[in-house]
C-alpha positions, 0 to 999 in steps of 0.5 A: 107684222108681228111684235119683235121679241125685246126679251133680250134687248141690251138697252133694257137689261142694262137699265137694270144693270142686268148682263146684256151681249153688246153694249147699248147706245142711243142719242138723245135728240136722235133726229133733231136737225142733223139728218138730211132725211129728217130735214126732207120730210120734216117741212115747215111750221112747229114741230107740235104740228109734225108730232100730231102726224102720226106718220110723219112722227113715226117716220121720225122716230125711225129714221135714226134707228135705220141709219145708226143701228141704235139700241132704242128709239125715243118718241118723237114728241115734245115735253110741252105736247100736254100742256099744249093739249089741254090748251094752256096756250103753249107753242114752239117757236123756231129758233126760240122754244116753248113760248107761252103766251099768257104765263102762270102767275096766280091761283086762278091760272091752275084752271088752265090745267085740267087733267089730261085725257090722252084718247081724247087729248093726244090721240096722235100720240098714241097712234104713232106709239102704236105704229112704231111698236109693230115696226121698231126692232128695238124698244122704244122710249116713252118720255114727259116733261119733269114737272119743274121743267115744264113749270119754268116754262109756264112760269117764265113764259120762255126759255130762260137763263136765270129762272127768276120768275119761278125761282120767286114763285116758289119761294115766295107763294109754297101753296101755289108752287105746290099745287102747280107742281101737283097738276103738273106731275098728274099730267106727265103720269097720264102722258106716260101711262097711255104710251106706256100702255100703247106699247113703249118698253122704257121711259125717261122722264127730262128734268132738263133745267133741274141744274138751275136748282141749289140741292136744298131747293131741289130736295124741298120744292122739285123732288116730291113732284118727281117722285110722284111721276115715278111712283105713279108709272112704277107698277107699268114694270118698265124701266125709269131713267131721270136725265137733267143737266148741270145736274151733277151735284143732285144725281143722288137726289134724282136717283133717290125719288125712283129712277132706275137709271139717271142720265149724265150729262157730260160735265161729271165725270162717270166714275164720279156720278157713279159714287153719287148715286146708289148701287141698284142705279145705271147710269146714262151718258156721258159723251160731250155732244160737241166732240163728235163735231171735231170729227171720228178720231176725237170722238173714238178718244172721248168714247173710250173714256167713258168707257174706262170710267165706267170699268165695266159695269152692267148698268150703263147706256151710251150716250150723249150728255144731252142731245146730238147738236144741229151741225153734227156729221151722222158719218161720225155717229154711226161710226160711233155706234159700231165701234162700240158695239165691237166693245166688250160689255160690263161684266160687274 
C-alpha cells in the first residue's frame, strides 16, 4: 500500500499557521474508553500490555479516525512507555495510573535511568508506527511524556494532587532535580527521534501537570529540560506542539522553549491564550471535554465560541482542552467533526 501524500494535510499547515481547505480537529484521548470498539478489542490487563501489540495498538490508533473522519492520529501509547522500557519499575494501574513501586528519591536512583535504546526497548513501538504510516490517511502524532511530568510521577510514585514530593526535590536538592530532569529529556528525545524516523508527521510533547507550577518555578527548574526535548527533535522538521493543563499563565513560557503550536486547555479563553504566546505560535484547543456530554446543541454552541475567539486565524487545531471523557457519547463527536469541517477556515 503506498504512503499517502500528507502534502496538503490541514493539520500540519495549520500548526504553521500556514492556509489549509478545512479546518483541523483531532481529540486528544481519541479512543480512551469511550468507543465500543475499542472496548472490544482492548481486553483485560494494563494498557502497557495492549501498547507492546503492535496490531492491537495500530488498530487502536485507527479506530477514532474511521469513525470520526479526524485530521490526525495520536499513537496509542503511554507518556511512561520509556521509562517502563528501561525498567525503572513503572506500571498502570486501572483506576489509578502510573504507579511506581520503588520512587526516586536519592542520587543512586538516576542508575535506574539508562539511556533508552527504541530498536532494542520499544521495538513494538515502532513497528506499530510503521503500520499505522502505510495505513493512516491523515499524519499521525508522535508523542513523549514532558520530563516534569514524568518526574511527578517517578518522584511521587503516583498520580498526585499536590506534588509535594517533587516540589521538595526540587528545591531543596538542584543538582539531583537537574540531573533527574536531565535523563529524562534524553529519554523523551530517543523516544520521539525513533518515531519520528518510523514515519510519524507531527509531535506533541504533554507537559500534562506543568499547571501545578508557579512561572518562576517553571522558568527556573521545568523550561530548560523542555527546551532541550525541543532542541533535540527540532532538525526532524516536523511540527511541535506543547499541551499541559492549569497552564494558562505559562503559555508563554511553553511557547518560548520551541513549540510551534501550544495546546489550550479549556479554562483560558482563546482570544486571551492568543496574546499569551508570540505571534509565529498556533494554538490548539479549547473546547470543554465535559460540554460534548451535555449532548449535540450545547457542544455546537461551545464549538462556535472557540471558533469566533480565535477569529479566523491560520494557526489553530480544534480540539479538546484535554482528553475525550470516559462517558462521552462518540454520535456527539462525530457530529462535531463534520460541522466544523462545513466551517469556513482562517484567513490571517
Amino acid at each position: 500500500m503506498p504512503v499517502p501524500d500528507l502534502t496538503e494535510s490541514p493539520f500540519l499547515a495549520a500548526c504553521r499557521s500556514l492556509p489549509h481547505d478545512r479546518i483541523p480537529v483531532w481529540f486528544m484521548r481519541q479512543a480512551g474508553r469511550s468507543l465500543p470498539e475499542y472496548r472490544a478489542v482492548r481486553g483485560t490487563g494494563s494498557i502497557l500490555q495492549a501498547i507492546a501489540q503492535p496490531d492491537l495498538a495500530t488498530e487502536i490508533t485507527l479506530q477514532p479516525v474511521r469513525r470520526y473522519g479526524t485530521d490526525a492520529a495520536i499513537l496509542y501509547s503511554d507518556i511512561v512507555t520509556p521509562v517502563h522500557a528501561i525498567g525503572f519499575g513503572v506500571d498502570i494501574v486501572p483506576g489509578v495510573g502510573p504507579v511506581v513501586e520503588h520512587p526516586f528519591r536519592t542520587t543512586a536512583d538516576l542508575d535506574r535511568l539508562r539511556p533508552l535504546d527504541p530498536e532494542a526497548d520499544t521495538p513494538y513501538v515502532l513497528a506499530t508506527v510503521r503500520n499505522l504510516v502505510a495505513e493512516l490517511p491523515v499524519p499521525l502524532i508522535a508523542f513523549a511524556g514532558a520530563p516534569f511530568t514524568v518526574a511527578s510521577y517517578l518522584v511521587e510514585g503516583r498520580p498526585s494532587r499536590t506534588y509535594t514530593n517533587v516540589k521538595t526535590l526540587m528545591l531543596t536538592d538542584e543538582p539531583l532535580w537537574f540531573a533527574l530532569m536531565d535523563r529524562l529529556a534524553d529519554l523523551a528525545i530517543a523516544s520521539l527521534r525513533s518515531q519520528v524516523e518510523a514515519g510519524a508527521s507531527a509531535i506533541q510533547l504533554f507537559d500534562s501537570w506543568a499547571g501545578a507550577l508557579a512561572p518562576a518555578h517553571y522558568e527556573r527548574y521545568v523550561a530548560p529540560a523542555s527546551r532541550k526535548v525541543f532542541d533535540g527533535v527540532c532538525d526532524l522538521n516536523v511540527p511541535l506542539i506543547h499541551f499541559g493543563v492549569h497552564t494558562g499563565e505559562l503559555l508563554g513560557a511553553m511557547a518560548d522553549v520551541g513549540a510551534d503550536m501550544v495546546g489550550v486547555d479549556w479554562r483560558t479563553p482563546l482570544d486571551v491564550a492568543r496574546t499569551r504566546v508570540p505571534d509565529r505560535c498556533a494554538l490548539q484547543g479549547n473546547l470543554d471535554p465535559a460540554v460534548v456530554i451535555a449532548g449535540w446543541e450545547p457542544t455546537r454552541e461551545a464549538a462556535a465560541d472557540v471558533l469566533r475567539r480565535n477569529a479566523g486565524h491560520l494557526g489553530h487545531v480544534f480540539n479538546l482542552g484535554h482528553g475525550v471523557l470516559p462517558e462521552t457519547d462518540p454520535g456527539v463527536l462525530e457530529q462535531l467533526v463534520a460541522w466544523l469541517h462545513e466551517q469556513p477556515t482562517g484567513t490571517r
